[in-house]
N, C-alpha and C positions, 0 to 999 in steps of 0.2 A: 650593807651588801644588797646588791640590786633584787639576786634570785631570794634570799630570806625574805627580806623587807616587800617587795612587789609580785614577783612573777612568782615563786611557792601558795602564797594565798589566792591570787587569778588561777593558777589552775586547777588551786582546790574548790572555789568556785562555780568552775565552768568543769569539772569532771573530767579532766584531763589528767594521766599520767607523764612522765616528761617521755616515757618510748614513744606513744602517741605523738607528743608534740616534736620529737626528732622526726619521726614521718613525714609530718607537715613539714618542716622547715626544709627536709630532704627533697620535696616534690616541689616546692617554691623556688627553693634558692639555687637548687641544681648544684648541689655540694653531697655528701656521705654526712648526714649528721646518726650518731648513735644516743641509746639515752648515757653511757659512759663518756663520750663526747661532751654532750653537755654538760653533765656535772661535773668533766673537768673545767670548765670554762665559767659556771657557776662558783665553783671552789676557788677558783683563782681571780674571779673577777673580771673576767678578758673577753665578755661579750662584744660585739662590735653594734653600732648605732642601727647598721642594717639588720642583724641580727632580732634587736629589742624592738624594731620598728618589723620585723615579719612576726614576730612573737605575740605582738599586741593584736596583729591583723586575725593570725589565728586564732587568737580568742576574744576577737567583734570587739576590741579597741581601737584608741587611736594615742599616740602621744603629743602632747602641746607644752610647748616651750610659752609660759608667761613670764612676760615684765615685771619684775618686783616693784613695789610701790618704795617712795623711801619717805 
């Protein structure tokens, strides 16, 4: 699960609660996000790509897609 496994430990990290981080994604994305919002979306797994990629920006990330070696 994306929020367990990545995004819970980054924002424990970077001192973020997820209301905070509903703020920011509210002011970027021009959406209504809530922190009940999120954790629905968390809970069910239904982030969208745009979502995890404003997610990382809010907290001084980036994501990269690497080639597997074989």
């Amino acid at each position: 699960m994306i929020y367990k496994d990545i995004i819970k430990p980054l924002l424990s990290l970077n001192q973020f609660t997820v209301e905070k981080l509903a703020q920011e994604m509210s002011g970027r994305l021009n959406k209504k996000y809530t922190r009940s919002s999120l954790n629905g979306k968390f809970s069910r797994d239904t982030l969208s790509m745009k979502e995890c990629q404003t997610i990382a920006e809010i907290l001084d990330y980036h994501i990269e897609f690497i080639k597997n070696k074989k």
